[in-house]
C-alpha positions as CSV (number, residue, x, y, z in Angstrom):
1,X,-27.2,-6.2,-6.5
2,X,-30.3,-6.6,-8.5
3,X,-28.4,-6.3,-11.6
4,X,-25.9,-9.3,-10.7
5,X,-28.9,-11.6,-10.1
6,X,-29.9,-11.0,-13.3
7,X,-26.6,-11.9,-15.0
8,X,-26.8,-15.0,-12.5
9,X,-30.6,-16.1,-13.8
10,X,-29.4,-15.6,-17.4
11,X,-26.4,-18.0,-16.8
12,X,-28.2,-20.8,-15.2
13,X,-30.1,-21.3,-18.2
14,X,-26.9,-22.6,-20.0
15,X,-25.4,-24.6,-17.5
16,X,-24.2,-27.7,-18.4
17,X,-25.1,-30.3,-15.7
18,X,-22.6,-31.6,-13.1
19,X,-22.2,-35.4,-12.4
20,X,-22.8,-35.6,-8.3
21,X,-19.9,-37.6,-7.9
22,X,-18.0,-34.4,-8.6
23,X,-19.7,-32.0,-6.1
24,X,-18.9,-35.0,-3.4
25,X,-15.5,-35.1,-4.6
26,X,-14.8,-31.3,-4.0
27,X,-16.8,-30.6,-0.9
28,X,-14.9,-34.1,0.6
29,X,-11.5,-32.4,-0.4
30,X,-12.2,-28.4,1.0
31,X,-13.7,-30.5,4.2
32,X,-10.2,-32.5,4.9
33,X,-8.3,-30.0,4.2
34,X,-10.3,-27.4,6.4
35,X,-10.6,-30.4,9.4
36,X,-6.2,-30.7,8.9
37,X,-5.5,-26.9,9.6
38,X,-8.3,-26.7,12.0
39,X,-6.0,-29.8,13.8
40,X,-2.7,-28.3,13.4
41,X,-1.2,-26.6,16.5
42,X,-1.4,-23.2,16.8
43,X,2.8,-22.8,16.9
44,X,2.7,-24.4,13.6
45,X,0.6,-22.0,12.0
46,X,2.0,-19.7,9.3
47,X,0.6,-17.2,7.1
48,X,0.4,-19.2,3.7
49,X,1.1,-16.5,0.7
50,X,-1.5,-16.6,-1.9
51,X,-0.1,-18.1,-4.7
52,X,-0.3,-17.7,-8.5
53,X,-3.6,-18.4,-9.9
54,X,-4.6,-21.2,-12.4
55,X,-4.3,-20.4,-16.0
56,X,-7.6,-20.3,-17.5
57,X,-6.6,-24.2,-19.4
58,X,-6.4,-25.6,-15.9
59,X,-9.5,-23.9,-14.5
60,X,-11.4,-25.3,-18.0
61,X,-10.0,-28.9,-17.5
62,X,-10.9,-29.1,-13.4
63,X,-14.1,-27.8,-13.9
64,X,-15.3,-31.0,-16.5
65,X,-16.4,-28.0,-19.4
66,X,-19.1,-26.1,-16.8
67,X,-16.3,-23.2,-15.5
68,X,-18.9,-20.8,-13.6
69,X,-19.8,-22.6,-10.7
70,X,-15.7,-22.7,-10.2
71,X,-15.1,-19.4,-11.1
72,X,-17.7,-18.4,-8.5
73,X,-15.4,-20.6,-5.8
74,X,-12.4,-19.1,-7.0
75,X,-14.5,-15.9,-5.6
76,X,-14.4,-17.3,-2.4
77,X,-11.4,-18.8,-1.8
78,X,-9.7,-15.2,-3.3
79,X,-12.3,-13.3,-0.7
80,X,-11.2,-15.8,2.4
81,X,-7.4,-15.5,1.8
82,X,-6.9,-13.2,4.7
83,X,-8.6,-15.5,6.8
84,X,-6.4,-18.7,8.0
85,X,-6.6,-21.3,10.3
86,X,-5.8,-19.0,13.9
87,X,-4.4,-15.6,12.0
88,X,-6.3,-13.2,10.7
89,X,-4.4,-10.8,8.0
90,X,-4.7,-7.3,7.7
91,X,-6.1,-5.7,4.4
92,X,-2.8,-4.0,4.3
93,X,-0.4,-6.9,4.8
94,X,-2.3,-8.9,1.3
95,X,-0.8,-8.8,-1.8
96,X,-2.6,-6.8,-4.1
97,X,-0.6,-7.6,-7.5
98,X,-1.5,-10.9,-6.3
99,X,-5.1,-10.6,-5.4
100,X,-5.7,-8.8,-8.8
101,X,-4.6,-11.4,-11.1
102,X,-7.1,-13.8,-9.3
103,X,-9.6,-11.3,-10.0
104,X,-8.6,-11.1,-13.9
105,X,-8.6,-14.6,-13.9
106,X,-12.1,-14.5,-12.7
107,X,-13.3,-12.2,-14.8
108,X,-12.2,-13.7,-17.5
109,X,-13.8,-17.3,-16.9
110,X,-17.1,-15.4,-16.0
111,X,-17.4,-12.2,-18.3
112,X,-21.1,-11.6,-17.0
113,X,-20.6,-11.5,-13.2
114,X,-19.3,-8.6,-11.7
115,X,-19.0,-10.0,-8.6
116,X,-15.0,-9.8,-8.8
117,X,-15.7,-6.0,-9.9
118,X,-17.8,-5.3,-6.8
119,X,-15.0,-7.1,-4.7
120,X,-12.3,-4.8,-5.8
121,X,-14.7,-1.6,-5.3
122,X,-16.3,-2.2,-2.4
123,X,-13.7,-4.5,-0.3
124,X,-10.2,-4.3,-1.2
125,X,-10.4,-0.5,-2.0
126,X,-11.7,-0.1,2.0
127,X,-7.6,0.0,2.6
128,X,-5.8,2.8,4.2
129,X,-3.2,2.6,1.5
130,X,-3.1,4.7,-1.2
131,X,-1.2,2.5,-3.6
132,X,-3.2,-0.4,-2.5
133,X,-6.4,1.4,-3.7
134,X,-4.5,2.2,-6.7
135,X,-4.0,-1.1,-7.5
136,X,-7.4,-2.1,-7.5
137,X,-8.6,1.0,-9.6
138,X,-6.1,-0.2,-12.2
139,X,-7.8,-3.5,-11.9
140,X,-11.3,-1.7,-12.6
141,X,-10.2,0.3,-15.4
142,X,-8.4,-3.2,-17.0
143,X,-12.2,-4.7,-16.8
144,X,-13.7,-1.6,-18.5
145,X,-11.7,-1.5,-21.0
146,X,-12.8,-4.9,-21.6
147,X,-16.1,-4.6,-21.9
148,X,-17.4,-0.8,-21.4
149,X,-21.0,-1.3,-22.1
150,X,-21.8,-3.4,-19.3
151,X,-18.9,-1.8,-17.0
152,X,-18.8,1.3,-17.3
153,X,-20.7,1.7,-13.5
154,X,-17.9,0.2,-12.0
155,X,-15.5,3.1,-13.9
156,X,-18.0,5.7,-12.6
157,X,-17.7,4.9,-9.2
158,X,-13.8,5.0,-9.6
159,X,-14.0,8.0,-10.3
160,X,-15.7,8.9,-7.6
161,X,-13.1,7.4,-5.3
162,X,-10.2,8.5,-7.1
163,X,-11.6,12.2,-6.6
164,X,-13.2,11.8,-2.8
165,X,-11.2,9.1,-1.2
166,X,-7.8,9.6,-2.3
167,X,-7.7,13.2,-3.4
168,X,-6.6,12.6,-6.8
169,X,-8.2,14.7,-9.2
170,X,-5.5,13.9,-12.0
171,X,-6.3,10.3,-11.6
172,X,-9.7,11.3,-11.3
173,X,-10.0,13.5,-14.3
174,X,-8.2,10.2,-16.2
175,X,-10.7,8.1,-15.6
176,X,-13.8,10.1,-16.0
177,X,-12.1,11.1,-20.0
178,X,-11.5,7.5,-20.5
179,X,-15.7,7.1,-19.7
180,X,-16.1,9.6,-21.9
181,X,-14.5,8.9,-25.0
182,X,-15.2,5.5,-24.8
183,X,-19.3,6.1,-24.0
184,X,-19.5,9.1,-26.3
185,X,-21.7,7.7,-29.0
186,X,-22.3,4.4,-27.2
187,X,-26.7,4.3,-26.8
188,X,-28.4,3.9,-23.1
189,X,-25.9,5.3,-21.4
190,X,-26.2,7.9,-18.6
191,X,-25.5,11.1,-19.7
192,X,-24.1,12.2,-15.9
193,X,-21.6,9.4,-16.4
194,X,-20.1,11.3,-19.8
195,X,-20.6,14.3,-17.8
196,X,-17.9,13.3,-15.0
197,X,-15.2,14.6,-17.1
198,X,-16.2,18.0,-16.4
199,X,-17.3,18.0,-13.1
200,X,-13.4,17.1,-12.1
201,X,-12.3,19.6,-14.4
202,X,-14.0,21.9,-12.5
203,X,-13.0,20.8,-8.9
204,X,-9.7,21.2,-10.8
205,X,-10.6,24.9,-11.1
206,X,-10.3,24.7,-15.3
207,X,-13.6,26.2,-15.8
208,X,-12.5,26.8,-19.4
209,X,-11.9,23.1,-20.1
210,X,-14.8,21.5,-18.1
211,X,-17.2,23.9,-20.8
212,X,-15.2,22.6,-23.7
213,X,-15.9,19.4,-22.1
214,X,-19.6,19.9,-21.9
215,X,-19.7,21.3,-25.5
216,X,-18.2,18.1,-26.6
217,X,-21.5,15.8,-25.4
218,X,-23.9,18.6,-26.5
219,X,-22.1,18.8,-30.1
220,X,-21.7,15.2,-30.4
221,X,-25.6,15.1,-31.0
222,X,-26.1,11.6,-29.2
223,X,-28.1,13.4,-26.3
224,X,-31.9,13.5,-27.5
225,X,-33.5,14.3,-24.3
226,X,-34.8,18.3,-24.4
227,X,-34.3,18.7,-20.7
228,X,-30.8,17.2,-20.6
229,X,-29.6,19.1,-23.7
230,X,-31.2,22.4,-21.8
231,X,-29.3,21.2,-18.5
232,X,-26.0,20.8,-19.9
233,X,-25.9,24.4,-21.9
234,X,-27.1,26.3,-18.6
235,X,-24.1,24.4,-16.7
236,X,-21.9,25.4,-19.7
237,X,-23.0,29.0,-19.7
238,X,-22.6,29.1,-16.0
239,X,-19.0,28.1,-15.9
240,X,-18.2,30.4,-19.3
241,X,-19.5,33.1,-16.6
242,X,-16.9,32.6,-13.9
């Protein structure tokens, strides 16, 4: 979380400052509306669908030319949607089509944050649904592609949950080669992270191809570091072995 509060320091230094009037004006409007479903009876109370979000035009025009502080309420107000006046909804009753093009919307008013990202990791992907979780790997993948330099821990992880939590080592093994061959030459990156590849190749049992894949990062010359260079050629002799 250390790293978000970074992202969130750098961005208040550019921050364009909002007229009070507005802040009134939106905390008066979530307050009546939260005081009228509060005061609606219970029998009248239905699950409200989440609807479409706002193209990014109307999100730039409502928020007076400042968009993060509302891209960081359209956080909440995506994060609360299973939570309604007298209902609570299931993970597994939500949209997740739905909830994801909230998310892209989010991310794309507020590149820096990966707020959204941690959401869709660490939230929605707690689902006992398979295609649910699917869903919002997809969604991670989307952002990496995006914008793999400063994503690419958020790919990483779905990796790791493609190939624990839902048993998927082809989806696994999909990922972890898109992190590679996008990260191959890129600077500062982890080499264990290029190194996923062939650690599900060889839950996969393809010994064979998880070496190949370790020969690539050696060969590719990008990995200066004596002890990781040594470390990857023991691990690609040991599974040459077997």
């Amino acid at each position: 979380m250390a790293m978000n509060f970074e992202f969130f320091r750098a961005s208040q230094r550019h921050r364009v400052p909002i007229a009070p009037a507005w802040w009134a004006a939106l905390v008066l409007v979530l307050a009546g509306s939260w005081l009228l479903a509060m005061w609606r009876p219970v029998a009248e109370q239905r699950i409200a669908s989440l609807t479409p979000p706002p193209t990014a035009d109307q999100v730039r025009r409502a928020a007076l030319g400042d968009v993060l502080p509302l891209a960081k309420w359209l956080n909440l107000y995506v994060q609360t949607s299973d939570t309604q006046p007298g209902v609570s909804i299931p993970f597994g009753q939500l949209d997740y089509p739905r909830i994801t093009q909230w998310l892209d919307r989010i991310v794309m008013l507020d590149p820096q944050s990966h707020y959204a990202l941690m959401v869709a990791s660490h939230v929605y992907f707690n689902v006992k649904d398979s295609e649910r979780q699917r869903v919002m790997l997809d969604f991670i993948a989307r952002s990496f592609e995006q914008d793999p330099e400063h994503r690419w821990q958020w790919m990483a992880h779905a990796v790791i949950q493609a190939k624990h939590h839902l048993k998927d080592l082809p989806l696994a093994l999909q990922l972890a080669r898109r992190l590679r061959e996008t990260l191959l030459a890129t600077p500062g990156i982890p080499t264990w992270v290029k190194q996923l590849e062939s650690i599900v190749l060889e839950a996969m049992d393809d010994k064979q191809a998880a070496a190949l894949s370790l020969g690539l990062l050696i060969d590719n010359g990008h990995i200066d570091n004596p002890q990781e260079i040594e470390f990857l050629l023991r691990s690609q002799q040991q599974l040459l072995q077997h």
